[in-house]
C-alpha positions in Angstrom: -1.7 -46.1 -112.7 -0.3 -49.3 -113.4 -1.1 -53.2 -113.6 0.8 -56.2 -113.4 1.6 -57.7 -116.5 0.5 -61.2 -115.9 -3.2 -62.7 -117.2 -5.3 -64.7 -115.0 -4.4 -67.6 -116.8 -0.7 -67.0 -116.7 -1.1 -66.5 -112.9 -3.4 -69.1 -112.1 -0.6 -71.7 -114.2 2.2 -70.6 -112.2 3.7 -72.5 -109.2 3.6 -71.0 -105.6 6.9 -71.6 -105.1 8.6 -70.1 -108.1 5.9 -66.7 -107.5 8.0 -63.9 -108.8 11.6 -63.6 -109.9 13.8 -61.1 -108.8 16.5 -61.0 -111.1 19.7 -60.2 -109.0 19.9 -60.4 -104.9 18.5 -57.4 -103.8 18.8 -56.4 -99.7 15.2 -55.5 -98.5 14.3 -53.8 -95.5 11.1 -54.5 -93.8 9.3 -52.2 -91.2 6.7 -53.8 -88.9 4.4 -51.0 -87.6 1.1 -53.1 -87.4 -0.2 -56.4 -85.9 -1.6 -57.5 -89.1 2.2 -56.5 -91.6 4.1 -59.8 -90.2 1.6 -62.0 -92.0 1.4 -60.1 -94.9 5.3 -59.4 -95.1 6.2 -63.1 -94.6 4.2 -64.7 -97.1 5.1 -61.6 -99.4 8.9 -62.3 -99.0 8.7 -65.6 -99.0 6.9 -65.1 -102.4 9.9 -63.5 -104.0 13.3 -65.2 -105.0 16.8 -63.6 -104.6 15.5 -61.4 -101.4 18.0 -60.7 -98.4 15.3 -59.4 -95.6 16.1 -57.3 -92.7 13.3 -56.3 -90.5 12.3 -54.3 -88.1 9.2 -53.7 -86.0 7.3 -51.3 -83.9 6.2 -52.0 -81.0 2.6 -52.4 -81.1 -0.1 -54.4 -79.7 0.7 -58.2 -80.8 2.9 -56.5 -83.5 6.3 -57.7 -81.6 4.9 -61.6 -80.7 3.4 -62.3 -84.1 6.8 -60.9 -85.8 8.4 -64.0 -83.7 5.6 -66.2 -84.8 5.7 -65.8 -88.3 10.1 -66.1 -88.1 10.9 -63.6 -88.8 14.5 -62.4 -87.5 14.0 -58.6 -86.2 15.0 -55.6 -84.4 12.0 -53.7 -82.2 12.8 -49.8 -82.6 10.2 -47.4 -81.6 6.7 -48.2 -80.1 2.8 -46.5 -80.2 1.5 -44.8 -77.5 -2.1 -45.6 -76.6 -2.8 -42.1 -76.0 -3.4 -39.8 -78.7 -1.3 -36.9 -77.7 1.8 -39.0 -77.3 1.0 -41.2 -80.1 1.9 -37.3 -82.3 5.5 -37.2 -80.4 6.1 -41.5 -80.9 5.4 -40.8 -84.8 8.3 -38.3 -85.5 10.6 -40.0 -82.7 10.7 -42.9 -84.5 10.9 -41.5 -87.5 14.5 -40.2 -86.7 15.0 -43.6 -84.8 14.9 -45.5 -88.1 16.2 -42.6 -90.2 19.7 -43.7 -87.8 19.3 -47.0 -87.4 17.6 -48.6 -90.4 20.0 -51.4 -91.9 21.7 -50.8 -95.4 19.3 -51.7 -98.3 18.4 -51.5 -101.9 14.7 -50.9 -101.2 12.6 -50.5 -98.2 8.8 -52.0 -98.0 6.2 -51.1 -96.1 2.6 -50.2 -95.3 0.7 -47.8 -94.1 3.6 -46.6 -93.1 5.0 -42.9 -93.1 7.8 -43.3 -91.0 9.6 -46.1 -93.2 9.1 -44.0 -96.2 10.5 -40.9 -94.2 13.4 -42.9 -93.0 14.0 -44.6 -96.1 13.8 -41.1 -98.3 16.4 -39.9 -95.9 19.0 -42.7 -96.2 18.5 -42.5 -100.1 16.7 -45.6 -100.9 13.9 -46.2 -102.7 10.6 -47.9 -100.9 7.6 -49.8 -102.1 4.1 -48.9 -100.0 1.3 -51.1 -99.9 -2.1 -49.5 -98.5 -5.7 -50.3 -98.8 -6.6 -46.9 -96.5 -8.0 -43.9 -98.3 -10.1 -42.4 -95.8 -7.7 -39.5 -93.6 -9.3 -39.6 -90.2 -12.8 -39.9 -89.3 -12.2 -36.9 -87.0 -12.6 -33.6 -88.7 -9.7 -31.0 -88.3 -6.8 -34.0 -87.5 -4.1 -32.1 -89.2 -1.4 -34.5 -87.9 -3.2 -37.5 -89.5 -3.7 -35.7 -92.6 0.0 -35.0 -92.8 0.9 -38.5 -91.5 -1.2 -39.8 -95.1 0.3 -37.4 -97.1 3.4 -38.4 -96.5 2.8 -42.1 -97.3 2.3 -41.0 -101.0 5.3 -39.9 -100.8 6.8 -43.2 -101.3 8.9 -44.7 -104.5 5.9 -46.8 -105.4 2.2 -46.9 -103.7 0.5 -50.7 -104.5 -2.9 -51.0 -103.8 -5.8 -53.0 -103.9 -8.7 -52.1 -107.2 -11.6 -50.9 -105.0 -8.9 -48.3 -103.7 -9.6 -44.7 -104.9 -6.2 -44.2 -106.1 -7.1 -40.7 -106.6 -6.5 -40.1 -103.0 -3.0 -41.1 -103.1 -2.2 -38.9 -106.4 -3.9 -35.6 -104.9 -1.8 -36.1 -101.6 1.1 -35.9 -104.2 2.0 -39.6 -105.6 3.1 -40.0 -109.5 -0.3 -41.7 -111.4 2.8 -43.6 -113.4 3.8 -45.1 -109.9 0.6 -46.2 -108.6 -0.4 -49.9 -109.1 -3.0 -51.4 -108.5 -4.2 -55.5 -108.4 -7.2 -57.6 -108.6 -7.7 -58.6 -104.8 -7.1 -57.3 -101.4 -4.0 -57.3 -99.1 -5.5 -59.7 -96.6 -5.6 -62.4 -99.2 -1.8 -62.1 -99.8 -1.0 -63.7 -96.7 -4.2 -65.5 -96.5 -2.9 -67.8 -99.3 -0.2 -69.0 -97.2 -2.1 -70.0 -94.0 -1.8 -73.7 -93.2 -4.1 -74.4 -90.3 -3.5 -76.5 -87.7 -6.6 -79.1 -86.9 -5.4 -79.4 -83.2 -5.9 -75.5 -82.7 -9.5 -76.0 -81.7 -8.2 -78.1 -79.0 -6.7 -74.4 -77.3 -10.1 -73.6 -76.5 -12.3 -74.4 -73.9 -15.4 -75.0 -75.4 -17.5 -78.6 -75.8 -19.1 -78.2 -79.0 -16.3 -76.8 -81.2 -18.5 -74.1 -82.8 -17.5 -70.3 -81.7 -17.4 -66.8 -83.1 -15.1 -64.6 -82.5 -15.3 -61.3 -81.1 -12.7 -58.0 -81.5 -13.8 -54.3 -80.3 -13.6 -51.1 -82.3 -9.8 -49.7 -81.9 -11.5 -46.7 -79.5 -8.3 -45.1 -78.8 -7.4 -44.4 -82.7 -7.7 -41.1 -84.2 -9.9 -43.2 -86.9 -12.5 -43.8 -84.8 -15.0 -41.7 -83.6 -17.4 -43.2 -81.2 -19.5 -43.0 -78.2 -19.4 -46.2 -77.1 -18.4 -50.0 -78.0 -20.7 -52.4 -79.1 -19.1 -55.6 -77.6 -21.2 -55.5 -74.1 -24.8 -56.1 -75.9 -22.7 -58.3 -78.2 -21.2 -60.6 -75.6 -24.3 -60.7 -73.3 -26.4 -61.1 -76.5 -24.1 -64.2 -77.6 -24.2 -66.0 -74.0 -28.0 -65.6 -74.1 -28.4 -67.1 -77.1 -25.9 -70.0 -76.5 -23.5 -68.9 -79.1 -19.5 -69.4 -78.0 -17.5 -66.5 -78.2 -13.6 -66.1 -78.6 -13.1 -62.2 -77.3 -10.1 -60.5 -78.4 -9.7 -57.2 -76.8 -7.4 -55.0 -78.2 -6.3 -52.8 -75.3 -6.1 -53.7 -71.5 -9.4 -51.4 -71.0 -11.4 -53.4 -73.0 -11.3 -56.5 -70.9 -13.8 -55.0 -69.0 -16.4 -55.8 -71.3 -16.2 -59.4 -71.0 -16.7 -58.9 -66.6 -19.4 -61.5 -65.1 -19.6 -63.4 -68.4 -19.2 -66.9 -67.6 -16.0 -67.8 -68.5 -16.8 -70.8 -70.2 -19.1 -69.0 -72.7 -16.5 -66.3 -73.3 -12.9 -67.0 -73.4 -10.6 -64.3 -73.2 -6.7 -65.6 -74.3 -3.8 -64.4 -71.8 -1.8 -64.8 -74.3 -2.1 -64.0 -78.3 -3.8 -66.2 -80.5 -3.6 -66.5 -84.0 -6.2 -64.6 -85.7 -5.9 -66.8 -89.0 -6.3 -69.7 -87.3 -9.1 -68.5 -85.3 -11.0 -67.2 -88.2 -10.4 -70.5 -89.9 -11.7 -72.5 -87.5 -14.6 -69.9 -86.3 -18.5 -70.0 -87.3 -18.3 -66.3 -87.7 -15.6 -63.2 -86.9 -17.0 -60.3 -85.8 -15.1 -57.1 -85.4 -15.1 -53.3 -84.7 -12.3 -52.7 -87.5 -11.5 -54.1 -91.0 -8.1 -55.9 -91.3 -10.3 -59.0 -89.3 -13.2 -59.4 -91.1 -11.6 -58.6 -94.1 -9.4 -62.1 -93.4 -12.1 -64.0 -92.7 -14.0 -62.9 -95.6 -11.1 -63.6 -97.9 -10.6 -67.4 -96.6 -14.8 -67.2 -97.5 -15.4 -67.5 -93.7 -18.7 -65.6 -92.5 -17.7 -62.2 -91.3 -19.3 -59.1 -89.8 -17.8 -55.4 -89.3 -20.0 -53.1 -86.4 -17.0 -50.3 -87.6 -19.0 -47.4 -86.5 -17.4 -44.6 -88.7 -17.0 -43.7 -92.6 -15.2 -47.6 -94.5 -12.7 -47.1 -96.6 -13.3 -48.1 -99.7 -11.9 -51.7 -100.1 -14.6 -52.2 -96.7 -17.3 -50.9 -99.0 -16.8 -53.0 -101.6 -16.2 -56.4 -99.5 -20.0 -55.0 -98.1 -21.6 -54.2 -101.4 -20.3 -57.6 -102.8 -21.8 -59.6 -99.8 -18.4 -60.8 -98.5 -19.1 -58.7 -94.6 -21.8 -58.2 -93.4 -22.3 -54.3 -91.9 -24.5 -53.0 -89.1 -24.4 -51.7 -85.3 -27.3 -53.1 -84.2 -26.4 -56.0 -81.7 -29.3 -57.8 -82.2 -29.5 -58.0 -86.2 -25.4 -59.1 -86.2 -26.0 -62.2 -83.7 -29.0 -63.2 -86.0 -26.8 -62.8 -89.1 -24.7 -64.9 -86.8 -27.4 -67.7 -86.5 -28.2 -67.3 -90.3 -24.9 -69.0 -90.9 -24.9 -72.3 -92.6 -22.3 -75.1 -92.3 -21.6 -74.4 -96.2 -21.0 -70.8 -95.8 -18.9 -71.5 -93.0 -16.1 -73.8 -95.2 -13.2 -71.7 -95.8 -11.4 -71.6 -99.0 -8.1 -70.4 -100.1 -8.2 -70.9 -103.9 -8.7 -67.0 -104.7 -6.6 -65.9 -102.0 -3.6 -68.0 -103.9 -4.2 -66.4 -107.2 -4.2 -62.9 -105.5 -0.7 -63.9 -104.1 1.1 -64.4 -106.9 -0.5 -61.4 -108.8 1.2 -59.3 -105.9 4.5 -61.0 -105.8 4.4 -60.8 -109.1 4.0 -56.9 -109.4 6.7 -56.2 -106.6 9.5 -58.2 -108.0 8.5 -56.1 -111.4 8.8 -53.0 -109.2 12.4 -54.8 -107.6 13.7 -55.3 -111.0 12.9 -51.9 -112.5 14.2 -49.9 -109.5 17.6 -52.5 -109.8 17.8 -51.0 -113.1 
């Protein structure tokens, strides 16, 4: 494995807009699969000098929207399938899609992201993979998802976060010499780039300007293994108490949880809301997943995970370190939630920066070394 070659001092010295320097114009192709890689992409891109970007995205949840939001110029090929059995045809089928129709680059970037890597491999050019994930499925037997991972170490270079067991990625195949690792998390790439807006708080409907937000466990992902969502007993438990809630559910199904709740206790957005501002501005995020409360924890905003399965490990460490707070009982998250503090709810980007250019920093090194 391999580190970048810049000291905390150096990086701390250096200016944000002169991050990393790529040393001739390299054409970069970006694939969108997520909601959460526009954010990161952008402010890694933007990070880099003497990059040409072409993107494209998947269409996914807010994946398509927040790729407009962030500017990014794109083409959508491909989309997810909410259920699981078509969501194992949609992987290879758009696999071949980009395999066809990727545009002509010197590298490829992406994360957790087999099918760019595939595509890529196929049209001869080399790709760069950034994942924080080694935990396979929480569902023992998934074959297909086992595959999927092992195929992601398949790419040109894997960068990952410290707390990540690189070890997973070389025993599904990847070089040890073309794993690298940095001091910080992926979230706080694109973290350190946020501006808020003050007037944002103005969106919402509530009177006091204090709210948490809430975001269910991604039940339909092979991932998670649960009975059950704990966003009813959170939302009821919330109104009770008079906290404000922002819910964000993920799929159509999960708007049910927020029926009967009065409305101006618990807004739910018709249309997508930025999740950096809202975790900027919120008391507390709350959420059934990582990528979330991992942001929030990064700008030093208060932030609770209820994921109910096994964390990967960058999760465990954000836990063990006191960043999120962890449980699935309803009642002991809202009174973490009343624990909070107006000083532990000041948000902070300062780390988040120095993270940044670390990154940048190590993928222009990779840019230049593949450039020969």
């Amino acid at each position: 494995m391999s580190r970048a070659t810049f000291t905390a001092s150096e990086l701390d010295e250096r200016p944000s807009t002169a991050a990393s320097n790529v040393r001739e114009t390299v054409d970069v192709w970006v694939d969108l699969a997520s909601p959460s890689h526009p954010f990161f992409f952008k402010a890694l891109t933007d990070s880099l000098s003497n990059v040409r970007t072409t993107v494209t995205v998947r269409e996914k949840t807010e994946t398509v929207p927040l790729t407009q939001q962030v500017g990014y110029a794109f083409r959508t090929l491909g989309r997810d399938y909410e259920n699981p059995h078509l969501r194992k045809i949609g992987i290879p089928l758009r696999t071949a899609q980009l395999a066809l129709k990727a545009p002509r680059a010197d590298v490829a970037l992406s994360s957790r992201n087999a099918m760019c890597i595939l595509a890529a491999k196929a049209r001869g050019v080399p790709s760069i993979h950034f994942t924080d994930n080694d935990i396979c499925a929480s569902v023992d037997g998934l074959k297909a998802e086992e595959l999927y991972h092992r195929l992601e170490a398949q790419a040109t270079h894997n960068v990952v976060p410290e707390a990540f067991r690189a070890e997973v990625l070389t025993g599904r195949g990847a070089d040890p010499d073309r794993v690298h690792t940095y001091d910080g998390y992926k979230e706080d790439v694109y973290v350190a780039a946020f501006e808020p807006d003050p007037a944002f708080v103005d969106e919402l409907p509530f009177d006091s300007g204090e709210f948490i937000v809430v975001r269910p466990e991604a039940l339909s992902a092979t991932y998670v293994d649960a009975d059950g969502s704990l966003v009813p007993d959170l939302l009821v438990g919330a109104v009770e108490r008079g906290i404000d809630v922002v819910y964000l559910p993920r799929e159509a199904s999960d708007r049910k949880f927020a029926a009967g709740l009065p409305e101006d206790r618990v807004f739910v957005p018709n249309d997508p809301l930025s999740g950096l501002e809202l975790a900027w501005h919120a008391r507390c995020v709350l959420t059934g997943s990582g990528t979330m409360a991992r942001e929030a924890a990064r700008m030093e905003t208060p932030a609770v995970s209820f994921f109910p399965n096994t964390r990967i490990s960058v999760d465990r460490a954000l836990i063990d370190q006191g960043e999120i707070f962890h449980s699935l009982d309803a009642g002991k998250i809202l009174d973490y939630v009343e624990s909070v503090t107006d000083l532990d709810a000041e948000p902070d980007r300062t780390r988040a920066r120095r993270v940044r250019r670390e990154v940048a920093g190590l993928t222009a090194g990779l840019m230049n070394d593949l450039m020969g």
